[in-house]
C-alpha positions, 0 to 999 in steps of 0.5 A: 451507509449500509453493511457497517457490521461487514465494514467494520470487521473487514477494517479491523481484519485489515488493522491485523494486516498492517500489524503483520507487516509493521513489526519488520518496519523498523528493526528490520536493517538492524536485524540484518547487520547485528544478527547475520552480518549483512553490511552490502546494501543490495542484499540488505534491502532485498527483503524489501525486493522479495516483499514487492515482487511477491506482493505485486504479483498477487496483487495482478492475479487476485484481482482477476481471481476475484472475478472468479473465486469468492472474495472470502476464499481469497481472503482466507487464502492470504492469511492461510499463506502468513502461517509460515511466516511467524515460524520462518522469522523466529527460526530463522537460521541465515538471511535467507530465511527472512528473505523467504519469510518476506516472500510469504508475506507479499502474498499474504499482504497482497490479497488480504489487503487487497480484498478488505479493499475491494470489498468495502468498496463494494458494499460501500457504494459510490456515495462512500467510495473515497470515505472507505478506501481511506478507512482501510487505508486508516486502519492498515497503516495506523495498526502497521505504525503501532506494531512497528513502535511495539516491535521497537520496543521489543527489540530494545528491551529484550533483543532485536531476534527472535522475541519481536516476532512473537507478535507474528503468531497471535496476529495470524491466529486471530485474524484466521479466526475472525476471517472465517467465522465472521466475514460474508461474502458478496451475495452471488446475484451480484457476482453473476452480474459482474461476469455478465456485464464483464463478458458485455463490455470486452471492448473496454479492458479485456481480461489477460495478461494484457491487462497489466499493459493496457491500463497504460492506454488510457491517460488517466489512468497511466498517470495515477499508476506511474505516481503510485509506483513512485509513491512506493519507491520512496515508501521502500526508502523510508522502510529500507534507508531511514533507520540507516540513516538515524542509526548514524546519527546516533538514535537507538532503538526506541527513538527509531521505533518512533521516528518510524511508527509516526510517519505511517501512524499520520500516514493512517490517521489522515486516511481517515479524512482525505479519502472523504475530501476527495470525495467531496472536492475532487481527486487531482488537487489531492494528488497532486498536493501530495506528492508535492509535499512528500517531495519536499519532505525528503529533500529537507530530511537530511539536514535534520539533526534533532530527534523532534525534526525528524519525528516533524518531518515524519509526520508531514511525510505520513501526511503527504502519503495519505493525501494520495494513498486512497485517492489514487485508488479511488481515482482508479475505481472512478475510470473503470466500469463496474465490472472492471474495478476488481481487475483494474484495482488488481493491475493498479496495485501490481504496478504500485507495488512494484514501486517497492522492488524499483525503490529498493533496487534504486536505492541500494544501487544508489547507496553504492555511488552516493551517501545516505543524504544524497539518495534521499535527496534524488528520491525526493526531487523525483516525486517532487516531478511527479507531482507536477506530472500529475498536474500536467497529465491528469484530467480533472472531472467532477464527482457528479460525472463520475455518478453519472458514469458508473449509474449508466455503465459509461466509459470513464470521464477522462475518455471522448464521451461518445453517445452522450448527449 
């Protein structure tokens, strides 16, 4: 593989991006009752809201800004947007302060995240294409595990506000550094190319706000959007709801800082794998096996009792998402022509991350009529559907046709091959 240097870094800068996000992964509803006093369920878990409406807002924008802004100033406007964060946090004076620092911290998310993506995908080639989707999804996800297990640790030791927060400035600081000493950007030949075959190829994904609508047109494409909404749904659930729920059952801090880190640390680690299976075997038996087995992991959560069942289920959770996470972006990136993936990327993530707003609300309004079990429960049986909907709706296609498509700027597979023979 060509560019390892360049790989190699923008993953380690996408570790720091999890790390960012994983020091709230675990302490974050304790935060809010012991230090602000918040027991309403709807604005407990609007940081989660303000986390996904910025993020899935940038998350649009950034990939058409990538058509037009170099991927590193993008990367550098995200982490120039996470300095107030660190402050915010550990000045905070309401809950209104946090709900604004999570503000910050989509945007940050959004674009960093999203162009340690996007340009891997690039310098990776279509051969690696599902292999370095996984690797930054490894990183992101394994960094955010052991972060939220630290911050954990913190929280028990010393107090869950301010000192978890610490770690917020150093992560900032370093990955700055880093961001602009070190990365490179995507040579301009190619970027002029890009625009070339862009303005060459309206016919398939015009480049406005329609976009966001239009990638519902095509089938597969709706299909891998409305499994990545809800995949994020039920991550907002175990972000927001799971430390409710082992809090009643009598687990502290340090037992919920693990039960929390391991799911996303499987989550990461299996990334690191099933991005290349997919590759190799197809995308569909992933995702849909994935969405499957979160389902049923969310239907038995509940009737766990010991601390070695949920780490277990956990574990099988992180294992189901990250048999999806990158083969559904790499399930996009295959529909799309090569001067569209920046953009239909971008519109992917805005409606998965939308997932998060829709599972915080959806949860909370829950939470109001029914007890902790029982959200869970209707959560479960939803993405257990959307498994099967996956099934019923995706059309499979093998990799040599995807090849074929983006060496001869085809449309995608899943559309009526017109002037092929």
């Amino acid at each position: 593989m060509q560019n390892k240097s360049q790989i190699a870094l923008l993953t380690l800068i996408n570790a720091l991006v999890g790390s960012l996000l994983g020091i709230e992964r675990s302490i974050m509803p304790m935060l809010a009752e012991q230090q602000f006093g918040i027991k309403n369920n709807l604005l407990l878990l609007a940081f989660i809201m303000a986390f996904g409406l910025s993020k899935m807002t940038i998350n649009y924008w950034g990939g058409k800004w990538a058509m037009k802004i170099s991927r590193k100033k993008l990367l550098m406007i995200g982490w120039v947007l996470a300095i107030p964060v660190p402050f915010l946090l550990i000045f905070a004076q309401s809950w209104w302060w946090i709900l604004l620092a999570n503000v910050f911290l989509g945007l940050q998310q959004g674009l960093a995240w999203s162009m340690t993506l996007l340009m891997k995908i690039e310098l990776a080639g279509e051969k690696n294409r599902g292999f370095v989707a996984g690797l930054n999804e490894f990183a992101g996800y394994t960094a955010l595990a052991l972060s939220a297990f630290l911050s954990a640790w913190i929280a028990k030791e010393y107090g869950v506000f301010p000192y978890p927060f610490f770690l917020a400035g150093a992560i900032v600081v370093i990955a700055l550094l880093l961001s602009s000493l070190w990365v490179k950007d995507i040579v301009k030949s190619q970027e002029k190319s890009q625009v070339v075959d862009l303005q060459n190829n309206k016919m398939y994904f015009a480049c406005s706000v329609n976009c966001i609508i239009e990638i519902f047109q095509q089938k597969n494409q709706r299909t891998v959007v409305i499994a990545g909404l809800v995949n994020n749904l039920n991550d907002a659930l175990a972000w927001g709801v799971f430390p409710i729920l082992l809090a009643s059952k009598g687990f502290d801090f340090g037992q919920i800082g693990l039960i929390a880190a391991f799911y996303p640390l499987t989550w990461g680690i299996f990334q690191l794998f099933t991005g290349k299976w997919s590759d190799n075997y197809g995308r569909k038996p992933l995702m849909v096996g994935g969405m499957v087995l979160q389902g049923v992991v969310l239907l038995l959560f509940p009737w766990a009792t010991t601390f070695i069942g949920f780490l277990f289920l956990a574990g099988l959770l992180g294992f189901g998402t990250a048999m999806v996470y990158p083969v559904f972006v790499a399930a996009i990136a295959d529909n799309a022509l090569p001067s569209q993936k920046a953009i239909q990327l971008g519109v992917y993530r805005f409606w998965r991350d939308s997932g998060f707003v829709v599972g915080a609300l959806f949860s909370a309004l829950l939470l109001i009529r029914f007890e902790v079990g029982v959200t869970i429960t209707i959560i479960g049986i939803l993405t257990l559907l959307t498994g099967v909907y996956i099934q019923w709706n995706f059309k499979s296609y093998s990799i040599k046709d995807v090849k074929y498509i983006n060496k001869n700027n085809c449309p995608n597979p899943a559309l009526p091959q017109r002037g092929r023979s």
